[in-house]
N, CA, C and O atoms as a GROMACS GRO file, in nm:
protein
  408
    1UNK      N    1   6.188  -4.122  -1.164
    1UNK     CA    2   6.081  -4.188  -1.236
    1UNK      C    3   5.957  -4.098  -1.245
    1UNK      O    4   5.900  -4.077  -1.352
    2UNK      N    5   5.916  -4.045  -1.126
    2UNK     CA    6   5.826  -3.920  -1.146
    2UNK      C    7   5.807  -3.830  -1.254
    2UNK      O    8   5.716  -3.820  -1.337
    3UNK      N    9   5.931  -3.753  -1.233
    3UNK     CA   10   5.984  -3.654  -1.295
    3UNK      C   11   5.937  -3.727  -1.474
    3UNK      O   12   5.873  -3.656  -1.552
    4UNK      N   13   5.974  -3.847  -1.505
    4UNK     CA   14   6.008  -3.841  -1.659
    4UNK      C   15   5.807  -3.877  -1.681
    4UNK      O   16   5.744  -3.854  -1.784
    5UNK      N   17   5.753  -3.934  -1.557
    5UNK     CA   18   5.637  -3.958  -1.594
    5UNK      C   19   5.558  -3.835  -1.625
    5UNK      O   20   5.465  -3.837  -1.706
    6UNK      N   21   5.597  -3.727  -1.557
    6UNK     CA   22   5.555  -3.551  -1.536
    6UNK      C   23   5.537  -3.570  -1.678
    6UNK      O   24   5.433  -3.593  -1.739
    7UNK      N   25   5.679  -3.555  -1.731
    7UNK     CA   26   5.692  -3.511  -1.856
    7UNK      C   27   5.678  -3.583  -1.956
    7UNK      O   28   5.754  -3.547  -2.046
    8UNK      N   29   5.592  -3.698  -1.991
    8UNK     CA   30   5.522  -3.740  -2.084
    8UNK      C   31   5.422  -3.722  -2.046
    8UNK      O   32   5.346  -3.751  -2.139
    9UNK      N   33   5.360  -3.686  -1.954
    9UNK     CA   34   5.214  -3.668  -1.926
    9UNK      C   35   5.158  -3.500  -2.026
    9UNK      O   36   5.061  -3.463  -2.092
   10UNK      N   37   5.342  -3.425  -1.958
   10UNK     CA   38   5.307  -3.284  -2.024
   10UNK      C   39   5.350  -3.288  -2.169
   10UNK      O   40   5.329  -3.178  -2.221
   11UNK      N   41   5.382  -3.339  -2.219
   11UNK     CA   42   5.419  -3.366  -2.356
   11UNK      C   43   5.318  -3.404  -2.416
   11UNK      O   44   5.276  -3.319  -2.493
   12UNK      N   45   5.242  -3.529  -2.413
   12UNK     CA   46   5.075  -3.549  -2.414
   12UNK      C   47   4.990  -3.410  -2.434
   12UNK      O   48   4.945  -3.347  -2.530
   13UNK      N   49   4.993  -3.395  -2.279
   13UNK     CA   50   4.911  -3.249  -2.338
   13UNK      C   51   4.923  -3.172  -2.425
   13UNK      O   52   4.831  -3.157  -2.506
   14UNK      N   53   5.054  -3.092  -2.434
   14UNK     CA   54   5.102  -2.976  -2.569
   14UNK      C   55   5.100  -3.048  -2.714
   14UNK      O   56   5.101  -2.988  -2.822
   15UNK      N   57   5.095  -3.253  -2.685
   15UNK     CA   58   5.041  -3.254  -2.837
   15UNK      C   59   4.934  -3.238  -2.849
   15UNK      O   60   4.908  -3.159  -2.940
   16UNK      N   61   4.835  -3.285  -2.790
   16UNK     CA   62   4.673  -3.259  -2.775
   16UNK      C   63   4.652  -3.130  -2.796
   16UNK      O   64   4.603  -3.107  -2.906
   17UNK      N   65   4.678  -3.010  -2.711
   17UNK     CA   66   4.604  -2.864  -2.764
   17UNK      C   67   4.661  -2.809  -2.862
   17UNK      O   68   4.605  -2.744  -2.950
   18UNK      N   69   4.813  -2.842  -2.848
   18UNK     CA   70   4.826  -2.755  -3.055
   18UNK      C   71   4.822  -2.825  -3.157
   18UNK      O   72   4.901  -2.804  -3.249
   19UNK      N   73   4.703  -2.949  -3.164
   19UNK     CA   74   4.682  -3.002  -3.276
   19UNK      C   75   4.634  -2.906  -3.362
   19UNK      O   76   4.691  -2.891  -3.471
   20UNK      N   77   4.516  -2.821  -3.323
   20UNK     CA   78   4.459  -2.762  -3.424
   20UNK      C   79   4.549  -2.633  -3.471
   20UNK      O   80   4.559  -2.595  -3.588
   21UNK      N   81   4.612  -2.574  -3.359
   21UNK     CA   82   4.754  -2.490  -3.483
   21UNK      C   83   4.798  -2.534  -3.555
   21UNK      O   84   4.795  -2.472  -3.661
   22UNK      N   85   4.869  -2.668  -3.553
   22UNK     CA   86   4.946  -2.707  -3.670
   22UNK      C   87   4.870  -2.787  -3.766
   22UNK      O   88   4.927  -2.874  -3.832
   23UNK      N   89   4.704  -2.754  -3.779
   23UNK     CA   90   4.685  -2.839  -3.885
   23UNK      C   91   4.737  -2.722  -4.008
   23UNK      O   92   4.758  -2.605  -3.975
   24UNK      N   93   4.752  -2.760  -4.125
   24UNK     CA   94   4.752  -2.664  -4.238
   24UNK      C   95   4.653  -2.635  -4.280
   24UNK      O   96   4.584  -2.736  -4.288
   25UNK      N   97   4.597  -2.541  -4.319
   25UNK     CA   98   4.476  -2.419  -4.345
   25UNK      C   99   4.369  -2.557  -4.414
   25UNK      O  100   4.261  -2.597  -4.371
   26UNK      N  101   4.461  -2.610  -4.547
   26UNK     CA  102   4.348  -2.739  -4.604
   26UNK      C  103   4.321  -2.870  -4.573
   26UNK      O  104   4.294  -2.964  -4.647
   27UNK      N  105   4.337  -2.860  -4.409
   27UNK     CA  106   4.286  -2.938  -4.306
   27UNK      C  107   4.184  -2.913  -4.224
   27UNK      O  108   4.159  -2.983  -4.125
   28UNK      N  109   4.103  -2.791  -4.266
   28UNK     CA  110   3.988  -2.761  -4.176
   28UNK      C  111   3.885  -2.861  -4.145
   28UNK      O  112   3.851  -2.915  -4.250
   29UNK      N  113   3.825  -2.905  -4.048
   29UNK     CA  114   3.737  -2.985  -4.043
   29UNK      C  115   3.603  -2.966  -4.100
   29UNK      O  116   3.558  -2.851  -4.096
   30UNK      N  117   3.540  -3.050  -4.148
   30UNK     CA  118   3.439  -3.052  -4.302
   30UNK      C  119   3.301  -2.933  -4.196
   30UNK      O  120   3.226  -2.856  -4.257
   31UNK      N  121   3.298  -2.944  -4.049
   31UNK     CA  122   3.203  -2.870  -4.003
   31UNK      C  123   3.230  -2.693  -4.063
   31UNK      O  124   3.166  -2.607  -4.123
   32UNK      N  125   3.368  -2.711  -4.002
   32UNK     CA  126   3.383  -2.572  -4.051
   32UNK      C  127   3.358  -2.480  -4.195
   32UNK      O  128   3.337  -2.358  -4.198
   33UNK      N  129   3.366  -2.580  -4.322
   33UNK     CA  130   3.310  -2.536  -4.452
   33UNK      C  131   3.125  -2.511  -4.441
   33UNK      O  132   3.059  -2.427  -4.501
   34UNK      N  133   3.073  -2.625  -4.332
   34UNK     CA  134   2.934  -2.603  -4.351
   34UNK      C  135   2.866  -2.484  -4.229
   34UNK      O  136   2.750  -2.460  -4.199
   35UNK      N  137   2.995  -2.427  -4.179
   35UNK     CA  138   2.982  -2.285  -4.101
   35UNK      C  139   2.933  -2.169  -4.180
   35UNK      O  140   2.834  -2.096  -4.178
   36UNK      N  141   3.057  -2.180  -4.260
   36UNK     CA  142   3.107  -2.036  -4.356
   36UNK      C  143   3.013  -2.082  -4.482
   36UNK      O  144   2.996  -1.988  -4.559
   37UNK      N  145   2.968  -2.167  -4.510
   37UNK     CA  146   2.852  -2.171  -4.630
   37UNK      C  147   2.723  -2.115  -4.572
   37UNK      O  148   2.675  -2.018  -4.630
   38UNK      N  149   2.654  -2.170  -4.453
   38UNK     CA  150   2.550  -2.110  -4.405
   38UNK      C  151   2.555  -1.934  -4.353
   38UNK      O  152   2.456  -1.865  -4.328
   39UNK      N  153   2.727  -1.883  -4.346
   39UNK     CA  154   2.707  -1.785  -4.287
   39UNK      C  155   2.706  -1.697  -4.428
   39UNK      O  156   2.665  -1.581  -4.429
   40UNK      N  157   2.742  -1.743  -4.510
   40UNK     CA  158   2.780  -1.667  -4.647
   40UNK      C  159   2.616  -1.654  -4.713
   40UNK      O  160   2.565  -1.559  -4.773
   41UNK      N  161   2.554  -1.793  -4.677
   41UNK     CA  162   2.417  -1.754  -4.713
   41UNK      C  163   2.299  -1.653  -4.668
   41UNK      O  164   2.210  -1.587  -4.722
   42UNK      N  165   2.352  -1.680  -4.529
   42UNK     CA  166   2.272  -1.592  -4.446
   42UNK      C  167   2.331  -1.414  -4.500
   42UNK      O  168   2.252  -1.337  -4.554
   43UNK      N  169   2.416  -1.392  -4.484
   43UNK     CA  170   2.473  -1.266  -4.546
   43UNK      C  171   2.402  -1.243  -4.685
   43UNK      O  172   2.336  -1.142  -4.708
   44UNK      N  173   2.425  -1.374  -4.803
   44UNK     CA  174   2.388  -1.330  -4.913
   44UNK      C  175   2.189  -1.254  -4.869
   44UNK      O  176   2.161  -1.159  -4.942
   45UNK      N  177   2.109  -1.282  -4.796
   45UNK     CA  178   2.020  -1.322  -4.788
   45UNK      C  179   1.943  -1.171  -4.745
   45UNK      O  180   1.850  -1.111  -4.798
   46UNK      N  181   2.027  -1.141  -4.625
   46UNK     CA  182   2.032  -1.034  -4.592
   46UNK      C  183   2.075  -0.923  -4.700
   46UNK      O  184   2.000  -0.826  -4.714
   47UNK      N  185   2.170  -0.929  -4.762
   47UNK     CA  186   2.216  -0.862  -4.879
   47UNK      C  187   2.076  -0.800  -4.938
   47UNK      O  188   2.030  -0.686  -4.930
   48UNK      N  189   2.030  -0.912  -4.996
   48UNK     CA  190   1.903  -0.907  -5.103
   48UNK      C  191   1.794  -0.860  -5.049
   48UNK      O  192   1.703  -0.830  -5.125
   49UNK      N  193   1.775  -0.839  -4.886
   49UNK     CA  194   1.631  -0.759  -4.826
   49UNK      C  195   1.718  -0.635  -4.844
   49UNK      O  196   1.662  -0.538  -4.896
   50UNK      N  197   1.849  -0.622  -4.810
   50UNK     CA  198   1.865  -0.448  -4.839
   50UNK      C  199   1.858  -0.384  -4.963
   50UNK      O  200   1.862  -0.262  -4.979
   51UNK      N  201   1.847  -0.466  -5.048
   51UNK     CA  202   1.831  -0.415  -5.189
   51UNK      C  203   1.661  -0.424  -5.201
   51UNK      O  204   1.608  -0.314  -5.184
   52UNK      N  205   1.597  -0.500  -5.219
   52UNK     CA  206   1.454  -0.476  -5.197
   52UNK      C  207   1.395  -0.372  -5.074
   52UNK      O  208   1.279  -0.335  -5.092
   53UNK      N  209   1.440  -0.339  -4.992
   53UNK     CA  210   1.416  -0.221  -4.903
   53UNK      C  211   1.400  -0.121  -4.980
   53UNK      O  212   1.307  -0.040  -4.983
   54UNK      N  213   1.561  -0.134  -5.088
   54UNK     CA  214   1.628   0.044  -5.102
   54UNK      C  215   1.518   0.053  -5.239
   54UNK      O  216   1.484   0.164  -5.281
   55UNK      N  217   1.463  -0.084  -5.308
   55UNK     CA  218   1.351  -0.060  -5.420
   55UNK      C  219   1.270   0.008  -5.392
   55UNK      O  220   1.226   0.104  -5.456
   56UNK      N  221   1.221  -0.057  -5.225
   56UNK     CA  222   1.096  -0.014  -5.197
   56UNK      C  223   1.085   0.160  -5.158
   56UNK      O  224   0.992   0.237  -5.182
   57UNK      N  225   1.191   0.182  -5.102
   57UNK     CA  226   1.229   0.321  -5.058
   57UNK      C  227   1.226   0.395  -5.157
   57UNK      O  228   1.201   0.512  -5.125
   58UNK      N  229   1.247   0.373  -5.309
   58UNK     CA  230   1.239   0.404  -5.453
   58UNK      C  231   1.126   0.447  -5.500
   58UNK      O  232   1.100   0.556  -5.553
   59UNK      N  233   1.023   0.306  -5.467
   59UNK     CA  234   0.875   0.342  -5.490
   59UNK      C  235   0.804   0.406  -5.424
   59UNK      O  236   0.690   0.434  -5.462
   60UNK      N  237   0.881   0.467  -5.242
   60UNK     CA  238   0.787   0.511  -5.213
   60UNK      C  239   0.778   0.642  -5.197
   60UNK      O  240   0.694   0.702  -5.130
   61UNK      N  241   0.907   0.706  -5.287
   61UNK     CA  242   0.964   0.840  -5.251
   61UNK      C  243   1.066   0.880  -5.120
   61UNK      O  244   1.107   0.992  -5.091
   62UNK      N  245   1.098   0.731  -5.041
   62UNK     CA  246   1.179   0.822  -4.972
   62UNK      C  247   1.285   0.832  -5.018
   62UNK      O  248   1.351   0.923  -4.967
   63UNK      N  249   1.365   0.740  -5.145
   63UNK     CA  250   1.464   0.805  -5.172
   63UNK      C  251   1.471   0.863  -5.332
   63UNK      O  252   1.378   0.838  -5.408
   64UNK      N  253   1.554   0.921  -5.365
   64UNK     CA  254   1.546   1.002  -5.520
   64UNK      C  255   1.628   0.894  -5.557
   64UNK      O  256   1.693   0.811  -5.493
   65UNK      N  257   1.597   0.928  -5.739
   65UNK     CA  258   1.665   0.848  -5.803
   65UNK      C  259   1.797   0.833  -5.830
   65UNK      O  260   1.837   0.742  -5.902
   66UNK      N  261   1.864   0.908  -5.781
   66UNK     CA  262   2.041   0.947  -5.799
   66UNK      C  263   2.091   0.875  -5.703
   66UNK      O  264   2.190   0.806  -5.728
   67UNK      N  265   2.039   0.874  -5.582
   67UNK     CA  266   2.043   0.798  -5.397
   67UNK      C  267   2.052   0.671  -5.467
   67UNK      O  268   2.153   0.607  -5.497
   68UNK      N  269   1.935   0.646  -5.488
   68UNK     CA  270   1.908   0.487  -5.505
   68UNK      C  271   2.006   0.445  -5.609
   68UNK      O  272   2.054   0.336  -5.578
   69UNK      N  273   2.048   0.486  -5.706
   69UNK     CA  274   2.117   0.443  -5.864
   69UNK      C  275   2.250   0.417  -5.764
   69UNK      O  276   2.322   0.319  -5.784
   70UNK      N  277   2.275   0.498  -5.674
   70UNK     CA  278   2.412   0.457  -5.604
   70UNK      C  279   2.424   0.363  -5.512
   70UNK      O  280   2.513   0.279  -5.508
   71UNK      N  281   2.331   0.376  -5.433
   71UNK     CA  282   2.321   0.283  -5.301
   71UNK      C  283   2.276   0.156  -5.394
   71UNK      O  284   2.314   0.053  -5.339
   72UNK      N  285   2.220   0.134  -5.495
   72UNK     CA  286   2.198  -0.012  -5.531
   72UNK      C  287   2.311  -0.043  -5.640
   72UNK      O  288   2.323  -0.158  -5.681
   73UNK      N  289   2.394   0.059  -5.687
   73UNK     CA  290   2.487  -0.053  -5.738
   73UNK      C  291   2.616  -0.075  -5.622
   73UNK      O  292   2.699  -0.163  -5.643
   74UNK      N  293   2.624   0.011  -5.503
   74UNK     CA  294   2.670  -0.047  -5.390
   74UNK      C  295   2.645  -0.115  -5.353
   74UNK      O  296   2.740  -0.188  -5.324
   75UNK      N  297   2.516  -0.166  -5.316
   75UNK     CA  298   2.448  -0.336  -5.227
   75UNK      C  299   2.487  -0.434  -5.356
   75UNK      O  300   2.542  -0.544  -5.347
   76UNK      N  301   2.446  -0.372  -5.469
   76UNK     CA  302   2.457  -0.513  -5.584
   76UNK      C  303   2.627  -0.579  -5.575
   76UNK      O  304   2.678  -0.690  -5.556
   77UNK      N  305   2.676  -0.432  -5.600
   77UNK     CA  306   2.865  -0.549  -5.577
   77UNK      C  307   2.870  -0.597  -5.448
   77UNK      O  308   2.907  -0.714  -5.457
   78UNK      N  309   2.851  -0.564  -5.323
   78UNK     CA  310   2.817  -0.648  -5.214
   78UNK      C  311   2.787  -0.717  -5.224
   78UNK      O  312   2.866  -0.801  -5.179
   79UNK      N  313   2.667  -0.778  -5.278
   79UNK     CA  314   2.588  -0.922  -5.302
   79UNK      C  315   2.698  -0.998  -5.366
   79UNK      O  316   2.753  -1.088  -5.303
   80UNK      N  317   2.737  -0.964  -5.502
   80UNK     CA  318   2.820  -1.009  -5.592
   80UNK      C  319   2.935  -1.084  -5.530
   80UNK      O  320   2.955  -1.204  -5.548
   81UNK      N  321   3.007  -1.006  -5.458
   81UNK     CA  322   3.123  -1.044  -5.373
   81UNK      C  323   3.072  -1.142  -5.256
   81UNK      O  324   3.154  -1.234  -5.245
   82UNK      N  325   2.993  -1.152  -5.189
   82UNK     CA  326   2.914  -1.270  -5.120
   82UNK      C  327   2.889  -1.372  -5.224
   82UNK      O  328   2.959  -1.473  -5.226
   83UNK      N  329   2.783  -1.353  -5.320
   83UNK     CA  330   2.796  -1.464  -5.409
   83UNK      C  331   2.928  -1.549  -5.465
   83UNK      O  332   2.916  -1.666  -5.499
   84UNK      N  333   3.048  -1.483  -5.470
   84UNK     CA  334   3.177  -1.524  -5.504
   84UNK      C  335   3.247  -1.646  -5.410
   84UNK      O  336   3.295  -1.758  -5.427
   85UNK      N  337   3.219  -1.541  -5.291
   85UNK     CA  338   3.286  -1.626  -5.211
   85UNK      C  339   3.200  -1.734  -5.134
   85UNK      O  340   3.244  -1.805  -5.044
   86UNK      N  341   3.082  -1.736  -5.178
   86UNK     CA  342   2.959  -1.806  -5.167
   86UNK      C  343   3.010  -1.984  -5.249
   86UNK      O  344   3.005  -2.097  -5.199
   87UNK      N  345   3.040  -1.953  -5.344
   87UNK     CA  346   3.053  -2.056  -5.466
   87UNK      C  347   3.166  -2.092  -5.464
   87UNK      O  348   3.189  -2.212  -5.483
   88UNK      N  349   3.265  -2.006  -5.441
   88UNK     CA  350   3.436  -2.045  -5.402
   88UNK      C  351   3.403  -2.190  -5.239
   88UNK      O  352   3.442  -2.307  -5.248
   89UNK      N  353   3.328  -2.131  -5.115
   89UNK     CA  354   3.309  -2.182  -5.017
   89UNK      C  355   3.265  -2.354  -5.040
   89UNK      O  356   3.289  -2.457  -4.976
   90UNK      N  357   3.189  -2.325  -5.161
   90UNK     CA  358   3.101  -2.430  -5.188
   90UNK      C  359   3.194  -2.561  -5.221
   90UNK      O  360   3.212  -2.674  -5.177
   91UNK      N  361   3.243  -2.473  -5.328
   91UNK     CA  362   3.347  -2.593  -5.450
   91UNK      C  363   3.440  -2.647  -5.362
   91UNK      O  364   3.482  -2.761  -5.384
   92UNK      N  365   3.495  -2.559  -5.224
   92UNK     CA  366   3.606  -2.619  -5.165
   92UNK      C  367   3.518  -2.738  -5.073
   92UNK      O  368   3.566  -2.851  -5.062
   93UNK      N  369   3.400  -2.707  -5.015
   93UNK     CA  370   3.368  -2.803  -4.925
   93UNK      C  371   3.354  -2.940  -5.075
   93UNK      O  372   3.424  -3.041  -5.077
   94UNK      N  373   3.253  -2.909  -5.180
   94UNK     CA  374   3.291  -3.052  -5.255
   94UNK      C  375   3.384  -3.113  -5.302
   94UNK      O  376   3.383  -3.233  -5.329
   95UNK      N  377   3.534  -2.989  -5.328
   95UNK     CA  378   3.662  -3.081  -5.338
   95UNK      C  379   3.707  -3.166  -5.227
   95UNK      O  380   3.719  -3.288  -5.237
   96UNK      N  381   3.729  -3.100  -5.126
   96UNK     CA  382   3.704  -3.210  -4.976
   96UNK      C  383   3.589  -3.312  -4.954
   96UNK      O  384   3.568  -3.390  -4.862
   97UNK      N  385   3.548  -3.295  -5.024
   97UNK     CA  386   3.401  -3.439  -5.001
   97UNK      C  387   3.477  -3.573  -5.058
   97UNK      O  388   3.484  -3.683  -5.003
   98UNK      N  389   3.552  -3.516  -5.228
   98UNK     CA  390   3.571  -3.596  -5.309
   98UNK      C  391   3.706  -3.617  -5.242
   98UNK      O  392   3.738  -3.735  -5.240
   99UNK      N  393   3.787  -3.540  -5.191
   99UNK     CA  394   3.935  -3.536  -5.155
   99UNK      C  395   3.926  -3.670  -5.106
   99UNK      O  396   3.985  -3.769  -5.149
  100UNK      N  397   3.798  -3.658  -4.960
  100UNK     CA  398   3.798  -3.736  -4.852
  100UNK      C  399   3.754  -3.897  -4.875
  100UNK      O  400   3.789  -3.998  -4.813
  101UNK      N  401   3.659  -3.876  -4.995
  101UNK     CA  402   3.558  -3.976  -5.029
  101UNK      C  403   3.682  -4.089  -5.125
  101UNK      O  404   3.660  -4.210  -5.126
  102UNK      N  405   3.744  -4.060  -5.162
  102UNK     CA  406   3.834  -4.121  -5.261
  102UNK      C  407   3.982  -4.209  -5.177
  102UNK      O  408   4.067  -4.265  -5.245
   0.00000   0.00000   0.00000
């Protein structure tokens, strides 16, 4: 009797901790979309002081114009690609709003 109580007790457990392995990817919990939106913002955000830096570095001579023409259309597709997945992040947390809400 022990023994079988052991082992629903441990059975219990291993369902409890690999719940969150086996959820499927479009089961994330709604916190986690409002993670990766704030972190995508914060990135975008940061993005945009390194590009106003590399302006300012423009205006002030420390860098030439060939430097800068490169390094800012490098930060700009950076931004770009943050913004993407910025708006992708977004639409999925409001398809799950509506998924959930309905």
């Amino acid at each position: 009797m022990v023994v079988v109580l052991a082992f629903l007790v441990l059975l219990v457990v291993v369902v409890v901790v690999t719940a969150p392995l086996r959820r499927r990817d479009g089961e994330r919990p709604p916190e986690h979309h409002a993670e990766r939106v704030a972190d995508l913002e914060a990135a975008r955000e940061a993005k945009y002081h390194e590009i106003r830096d590399a302006e300012l570095d423009l205006r002030t001579g420390k860098l030439q114009e060939r430097d800068f023409d490169e390094l800012n259309t490098s930060l700009r597709a950076e931004a770009l690609a943050i913004l993407t997945k910025l708006e992708a992040a977004r639409a999925e947390g409001a398809e799950e709003a509506t998924t959930r809400g309905a």
